[in-house]
N, C-alpha and C positions, 0 to 999 in steps of 0.2 A: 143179523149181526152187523155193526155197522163198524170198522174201523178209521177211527181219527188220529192222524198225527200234529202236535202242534210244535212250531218251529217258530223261537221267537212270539211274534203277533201272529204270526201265518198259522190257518188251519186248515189242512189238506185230510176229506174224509174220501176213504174210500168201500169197499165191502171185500168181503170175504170170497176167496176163489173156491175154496172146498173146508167143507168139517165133518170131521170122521169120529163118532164116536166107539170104546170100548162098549166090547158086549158086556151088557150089562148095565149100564148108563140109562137113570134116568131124568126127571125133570129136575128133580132136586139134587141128586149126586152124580155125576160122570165127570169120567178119564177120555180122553181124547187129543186129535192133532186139528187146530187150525192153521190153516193157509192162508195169508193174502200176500197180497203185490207193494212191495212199499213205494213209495213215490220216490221221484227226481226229487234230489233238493240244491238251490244254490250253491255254488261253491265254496268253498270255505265250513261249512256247517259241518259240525262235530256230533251233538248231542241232541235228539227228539224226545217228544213224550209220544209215546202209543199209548192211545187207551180207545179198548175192545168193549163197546156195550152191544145190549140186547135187552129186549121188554117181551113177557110172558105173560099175558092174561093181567096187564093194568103193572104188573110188578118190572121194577127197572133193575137194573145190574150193570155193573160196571168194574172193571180193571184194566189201572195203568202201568206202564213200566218205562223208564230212560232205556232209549238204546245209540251207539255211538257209532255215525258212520267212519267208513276209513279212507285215506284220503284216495281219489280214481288217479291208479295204476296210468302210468303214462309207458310210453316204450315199451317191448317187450320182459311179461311179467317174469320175476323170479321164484321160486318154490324157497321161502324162508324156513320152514317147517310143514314134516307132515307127522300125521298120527295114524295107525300105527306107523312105524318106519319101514316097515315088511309084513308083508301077509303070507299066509302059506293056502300053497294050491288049492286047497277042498276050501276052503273061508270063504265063508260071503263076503262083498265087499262092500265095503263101508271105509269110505278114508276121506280124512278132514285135511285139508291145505293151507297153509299161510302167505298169502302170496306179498309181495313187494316189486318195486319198481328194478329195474337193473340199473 
């Protein structure tokens, strides 16, 4: 699995740190998580293309997505939002944060 991001002209490929598929997956249909590492990009930079390919026995496959970075957090960060707002004891936990500059 090869992942490429293009910025502007610039094409930063990198690969995949881990892929987990659902039981039950196979060559032609699965569920699953991939992982990789996205790169540094210039300052200023808003918006990339990702796109995840791979080739099985001569056959090529590919998908891309826009994703938008946000600008690095200067001084100590602030919690703009979190999700849930409260968890209760016995809950696994799982909570998403929005952070911002102070």
């Amino acid at each position: 699995i090869t992942v490429s991001v293009l910025e502007g002209a610039r094409r930063v490929i990198t690969g995949a740190v881990s892929l987990e598929q659902e039981a039950g997956s196979t060559l032609t249909s699965s569920t699953g998580t991939l992982v990789f590492r996205s790169p540094a990009v210039p300052a200023g930079t808003t918006t990339v293309t990702f796109t995840l390919s791979t080739s099985i026995s001569g056959i090529f496959k590919a998908a891309s997505f826009p994703f938008t970075y946000r600008p690095a957090l200067s001084g100590p960060p602030v919690v703009l939002d979190a999700d849930p707002p409260q968890l209760g004891e016995e809950e696994d936990l799982e909570l998403h944060l929005d952070l911002g500059n102070a």
